[in-house]
Structures are given as C-alpha cells and as structure tokens.
C-alpha positions, 0 to 999 in steps of 0.5 A: 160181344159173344153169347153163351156157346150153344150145344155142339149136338145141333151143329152135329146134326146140321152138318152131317145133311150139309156135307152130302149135299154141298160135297155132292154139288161141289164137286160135280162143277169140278168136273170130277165126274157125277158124284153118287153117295150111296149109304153115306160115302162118296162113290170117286175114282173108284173109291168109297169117300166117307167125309165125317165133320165133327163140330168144334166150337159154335159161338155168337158173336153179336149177329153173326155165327161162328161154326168151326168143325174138323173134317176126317176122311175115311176112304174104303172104310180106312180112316186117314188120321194125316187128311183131319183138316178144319175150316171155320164157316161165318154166317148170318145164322148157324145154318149158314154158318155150318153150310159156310164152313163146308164150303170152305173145306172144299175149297181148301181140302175137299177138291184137292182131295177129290181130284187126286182121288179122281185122276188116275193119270196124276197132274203136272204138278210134283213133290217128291215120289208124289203127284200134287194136287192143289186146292184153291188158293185162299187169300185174306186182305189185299193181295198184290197185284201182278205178281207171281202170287195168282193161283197158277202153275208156276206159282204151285212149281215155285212153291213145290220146289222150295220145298222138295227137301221136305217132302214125305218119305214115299210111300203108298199113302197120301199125304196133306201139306198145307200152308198159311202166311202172313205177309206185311209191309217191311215185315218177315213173313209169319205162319205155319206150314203143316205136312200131314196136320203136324207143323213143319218149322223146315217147310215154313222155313223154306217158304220164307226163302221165296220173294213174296210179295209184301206191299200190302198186308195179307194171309195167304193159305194153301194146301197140296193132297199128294198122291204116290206116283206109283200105281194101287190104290193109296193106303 
C-alpha cells in the first residue's frame, strides 16, 4: 500500500549533501586517488566533475521508502546530456533511501565514470575507437553459478565484442552503454540496452546472440563509460 508522494524539495535537499559526501568516500576506496571537492565539483584526473541528482519520484510504500533520482554530469562546466543515468535507492527511511540510491549510481555509473576520468593510460578493455570502462556488474535474483556470467575480463570481452558492430562513431566525447537483461528458464532473453541513454533494438539484439545463462531466472545490468583512445580531454 502507497501513501501520498511527499515533496520532491525535501528529497532535493537531501541528496545535494549525500552526493558529495558518499562520491567522495566512494570513490577513495576505488583507488581513484584522494578526491577533493572544492565549490561543489569533483577534482579527478585532472578535471572539475560536477555530479547534480535531481530527484524523480519519492513514495512510501507500507514502511519502506522509495527515492529514484537522475544523476547529470557536468565535467569543466560542460554538461554531458548522453552520461544522464537513474538509479532507484529503497530504504527504512527517506534518508537512507536517498543514501541508497547514491550508492547505487556509483555502483552502476559513478565508478566507471570516475575511472575512465582517472586513467589516462586506458584499460584493456575496447569498443571501437574507445577505451571501455565497466562499472559494476549488478545482479537480481539467482545468478548461475560457474558460468562465464561473473563479473570478469572476459566476461566484459564477450560482451564488448558482440557488440562492436554498434559502437558509436569515434569521436572525442564520451559515451555511455548500458545494459539490462532478464534471463528465465526456457525463456528468450528480454530487456533493453541503451548507448548514450537512448535505446538500441541492434545492441539488445546482439546480446541475445550470446549463450547466457538461464537455468534460474534473473536480471542482470551493466553499464560501460567509453572513452576515445586518442589523447585531450573528452568534450
């Protein structure tokens, strides 16, 4: 049973102190370097991050509260319309719904995002003219175990390559792919797939290609910040 939806301005509030504070500490145990906020942006690899969480929909739901928000990303003061991503937190109270939903950007978003800002170098992982970086990988329900389905190197490889035909045109920007796929027994898999927030029938079609998994029913999810290769900052 829902109760009335309570004003979005106090969730606002909430999060604008939960971001600095859970992104900082976050990403310090990433190993992304010390991270310093000065006058609201995010001081990494060399870049002022500006992370801003607009709030969505805040609901009660018997005694558990609901906080969905859509994160934007502002790096130099340029905002980045294809890095908007949403994440939902639950919680016993809106507090921790808001601190739970920061968290789960991070998780998802955030530290794929802060670690392609980070390495200048790039990772061994690719998509095209672009250096990949994963987030982490998310599961829901009960994944298989002892597949190739866990979060490693090759898993992110098979991925990256079932889906290099689609890979945005080069370019000296970065770029968001993100993945959600609901796997069930005997069942085709289901979902979407998005490159810069905007949805991909072809990607999600090339996911399907792949042997995944389905002896019990699960969702999992998976997002990829691409980086160009060449050298400059990304615009």
């Amino acid at each position: 049973m829902c109760s009335g939806r309570p004003d979005l301005s106090d969730s606002r509030k909430g999060l604008a102190g939960y971001v600095e504070k859970t992104l900082a500490g976050l990403s310090s145990k990433d190993e992304l370097g010390r991270p310093v906020f000065k006058d609201g942006a995010l001081a990494i690899g060399g870049q002022n991050v500006q992370i801003a969480a607009t709030p969505e929909q805040s609901t009660q739901m018997n005694s558990r509260f609901i906080e969905a928000a859509a994160f934007e990303v502002r790096i130099n003061s340029t905002a980045h319309p294809q890095l908007v991503f949403g994440a939902i937190g639950i919680g016993e109270s809106r507090q921790d719904a808001l601190e739970t939903a920061v968290h789960e950007w991070y998780g998802s978003f955030g530290s794929a995002l802060f670690a392609a800002l980070a390495d200048s170098n790039g990772p061994t992982l690719s998509l095209g003219g672009f250096s990949a970086y994963p987030g982490y990988m998310g599961i829901r329900g009960e994944l298989p175990k002892g597949t190739w389905v866990n979060g490693s190197g090759d898993m992110h490889r098979r991925i990256l390559a079932a889906i290099s035909e689609h890979a945005p045109r080069t370019d000296n920007a970065l770029h968001a792919v993100s993945l959600m796929l609901a796997m069930k027994p005997g069942a085709s898999v289901e979902g979407e797939a998005r490159i810069d927030a905007r949805p991909s029938a072809a990607v999600l079609a090339a996911l399907r290609s792949l042997d995944w998994p389905a002896t019990h029913s699960y969702l999992f999810k998976q997002v990829y910040v691409l980086k160009p290769k060449t050298e400059g900052v990304p615009q």
